[in-house]
N, C-alpha and C positions, 0 to 999 in steps of 0.2 A: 931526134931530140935536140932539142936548144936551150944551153948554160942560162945561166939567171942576167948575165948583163945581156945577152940576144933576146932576153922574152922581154927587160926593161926596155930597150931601144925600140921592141915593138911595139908596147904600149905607148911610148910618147909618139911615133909617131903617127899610130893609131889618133890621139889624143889629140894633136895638133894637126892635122888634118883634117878635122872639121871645125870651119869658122865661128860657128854660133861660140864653139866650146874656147875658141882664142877670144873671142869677143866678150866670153863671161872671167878668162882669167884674168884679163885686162883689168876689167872694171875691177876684181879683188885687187890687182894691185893696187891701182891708183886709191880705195879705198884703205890700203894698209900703207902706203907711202903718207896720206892725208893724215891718220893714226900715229904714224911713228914721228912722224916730222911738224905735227900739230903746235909745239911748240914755236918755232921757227916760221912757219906760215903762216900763222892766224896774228892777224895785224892786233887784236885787241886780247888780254886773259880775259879768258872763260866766265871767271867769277864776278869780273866787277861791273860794278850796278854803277848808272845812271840815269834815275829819273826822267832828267830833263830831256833825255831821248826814247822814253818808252814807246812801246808801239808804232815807231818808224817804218815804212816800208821796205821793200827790198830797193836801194839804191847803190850807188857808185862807195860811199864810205861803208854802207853795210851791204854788203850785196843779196843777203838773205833776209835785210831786214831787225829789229831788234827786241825783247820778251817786253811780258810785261812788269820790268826791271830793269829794261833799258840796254841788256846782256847783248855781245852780240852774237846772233845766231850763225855765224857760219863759222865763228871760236867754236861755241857750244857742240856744233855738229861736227866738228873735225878730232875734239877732245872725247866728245862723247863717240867715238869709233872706237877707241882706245876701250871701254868701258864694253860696249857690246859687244866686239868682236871678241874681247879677252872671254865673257861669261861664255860666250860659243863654243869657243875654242875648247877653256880649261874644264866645261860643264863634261865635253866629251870626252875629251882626255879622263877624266872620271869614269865616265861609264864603261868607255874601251877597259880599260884599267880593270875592275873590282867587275865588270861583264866579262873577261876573257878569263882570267880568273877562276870567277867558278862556273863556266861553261864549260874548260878546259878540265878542271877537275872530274867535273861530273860525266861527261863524255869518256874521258879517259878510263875512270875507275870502275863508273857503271852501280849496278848495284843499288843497296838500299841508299849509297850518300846519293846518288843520282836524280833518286826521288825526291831526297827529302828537298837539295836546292832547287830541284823541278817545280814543287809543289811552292818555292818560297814564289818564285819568280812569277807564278800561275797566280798570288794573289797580288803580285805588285800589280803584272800586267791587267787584271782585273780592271784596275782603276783605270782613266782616259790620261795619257801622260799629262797630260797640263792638271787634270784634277787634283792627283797625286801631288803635282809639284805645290801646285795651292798651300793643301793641305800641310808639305814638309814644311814649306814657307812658312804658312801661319805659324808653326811650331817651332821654327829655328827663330823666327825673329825678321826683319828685312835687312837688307843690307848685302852686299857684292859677292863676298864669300858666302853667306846665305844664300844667294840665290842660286850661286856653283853645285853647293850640295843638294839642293832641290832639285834641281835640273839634271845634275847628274846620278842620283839615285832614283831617278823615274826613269830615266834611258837604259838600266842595268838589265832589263831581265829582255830588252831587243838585242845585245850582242851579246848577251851568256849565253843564250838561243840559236844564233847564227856561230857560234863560236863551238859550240856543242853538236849543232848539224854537221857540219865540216870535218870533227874529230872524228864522230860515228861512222864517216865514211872513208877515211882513210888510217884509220888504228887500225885497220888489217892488213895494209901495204905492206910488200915486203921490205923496204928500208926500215920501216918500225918495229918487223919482225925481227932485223938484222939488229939493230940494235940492242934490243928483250936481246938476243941470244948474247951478246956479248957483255952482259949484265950492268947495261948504262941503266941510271938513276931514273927514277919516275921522272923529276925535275928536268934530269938531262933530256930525255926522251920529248917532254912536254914541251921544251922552251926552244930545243936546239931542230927537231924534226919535225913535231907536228906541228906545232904553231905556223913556223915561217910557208907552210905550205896549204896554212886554213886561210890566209889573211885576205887576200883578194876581196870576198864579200863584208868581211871589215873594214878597208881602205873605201869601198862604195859607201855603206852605210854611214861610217865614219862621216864624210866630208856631209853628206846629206842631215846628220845628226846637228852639226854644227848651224846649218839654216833652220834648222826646227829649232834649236836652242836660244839663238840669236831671236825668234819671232814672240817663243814661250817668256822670253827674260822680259822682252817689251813689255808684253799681257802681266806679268807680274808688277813692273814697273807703275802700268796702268793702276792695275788696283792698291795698290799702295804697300805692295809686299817685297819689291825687289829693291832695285837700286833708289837709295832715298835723296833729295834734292841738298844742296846745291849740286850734288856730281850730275853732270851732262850727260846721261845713258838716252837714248836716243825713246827709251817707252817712257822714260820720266818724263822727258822735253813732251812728248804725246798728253802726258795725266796733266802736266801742267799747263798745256795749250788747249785744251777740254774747254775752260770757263769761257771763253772768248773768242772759241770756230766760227761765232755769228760776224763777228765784225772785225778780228783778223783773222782769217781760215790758215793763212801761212806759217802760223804758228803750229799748226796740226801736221799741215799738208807735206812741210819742207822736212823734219825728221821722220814721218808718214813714207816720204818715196826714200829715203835714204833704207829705212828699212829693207822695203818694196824689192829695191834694186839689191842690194846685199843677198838678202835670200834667194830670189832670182839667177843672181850669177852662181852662186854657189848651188843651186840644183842645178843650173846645165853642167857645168865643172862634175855634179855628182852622177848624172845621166852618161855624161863621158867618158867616168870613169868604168862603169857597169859597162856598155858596151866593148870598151876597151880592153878592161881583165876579163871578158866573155870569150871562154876556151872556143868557143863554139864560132865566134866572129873571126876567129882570128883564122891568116892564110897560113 
């Protein structure tokens, strides 16, 4: 048997032992240092328009070039990280949340409650998650915390699911027994013994939820349901650089690969993680 900081140590080293998965954490950094530190390294704000320099190419003063408003774009795209990453991030942070929840519930208790949040989850999942999210969108309105609750109430019923597989197979372990005998709380039971020992395929999904939120938020952006202009979110800078692909493409291309790359690092980071809490992988 090995304590929980012996099974941590061996997942990071599990983790950082394969390049690809160093090479994709990297690139989140520098994309959340870019994020955080956007103020202080973007030579120009975000917001301010001039004309006289619209549609400039990528150059020495603008290296990425400038909209058509004169903005410059590698302000745009360092501020707008701040905006994509956070909808990824906080949309999952929702689903983990209000998905564990009553996956945890349902599993636990069993039963007719079992069914009935089964049956909720069976018609969310119904829907294609982006449809779903659409659809919330249309209905909430657009806007940033709009687009959070969209995004994260179409990701609930993939971790109420995973969260629910997990308890059903270990609510008969004898640590869960031992404590049923010493008459700990449903709650205690739920938060203190099973949860921390269902998470593994939460922490996989998790990070991978976060690239699929980040690409969904874009597509929302696109059609005119997410993040609304002047903010910088990187699928707005997309809807907004749509009119003029023919004769500046850089306007598409350059928040386009920023996307690209984001998601990208963050599935290898999520693939490395799945091998790395895989009991089965492990020495």
């Amino acid at each position: 048997m090995v304590n929980k900081s012996e099974s941590g140590t061996i997942v990071l080293k599990r983790l950082f032992a394969d390049k690809t998965t160093v090479f994709g954490i990297a690139i989140l950094l520098v994309l959340v240092v870019l994020a955080i530190f956007a103020p202080i390294l973007s030579k120009y704000p975000y917001i301010k328009i001039n004309p006289a320099q619209a549609f400039q190419g990528p150059s020495w003063e603008h290296p990425f070039g400038t909209d058509e408003l004169g903005r410059d774009i590698l302000s745009r795209i360092m501020y707008g990280g701040r905006y994509s990453l956070s909808v990824g991030v906080f949309s999952m942070v929702f689903s983990v949340f209000f998905g564990m929840l009553l996956g945890s519930i349902a599993g636990y208790f069993g039963g007719l409650l079992d069914n009935i949040i089964m049956r909720i989850m069976d018609i969310l999942q119904s829907f294609p998650q982006l449809l779903l999210a659409i659809v919330i969108a249309a209905v909430l309105g657009p806007g940033l915390d709009k687009s959070i609750i969209a995004l994260g109430v179409s990701g609930i019923p993939v971790f109420s699911r995973l969260i629910r597989a997990s308890i059903l197979s270990i609510r008969g372990m004898e640590y869960v027994e031992a404590a049923t005998s010493i008459n700990c709380s449903h709650s205690r039971i739920i938060i203190r013994h099973i949860i921390p020992n269902a998470l593994s395929p939460i922490i996989v999904q998790a990070s991978l939820s976060i690239a699929a939120c980040i690409l969904s938020a874009a597509s929302l952006s696109y059609i005119g349901l997410g993040v609304q202009p002047p903010t910088p979110e990187w699928g707005a800078m997309l809807a907004a650089g749509r009119n003029y692909i023919r004769d500046y493409p850089y306007l598409v291309m350059i928040p386009g690969i920023f996307i690209m790359i984001t998601v990208l690092s963050l599935n290898m980071v999520g693939d490395a993680l799945r091998d790395a809490l895989d009991p089965k992988l492990r020495n």
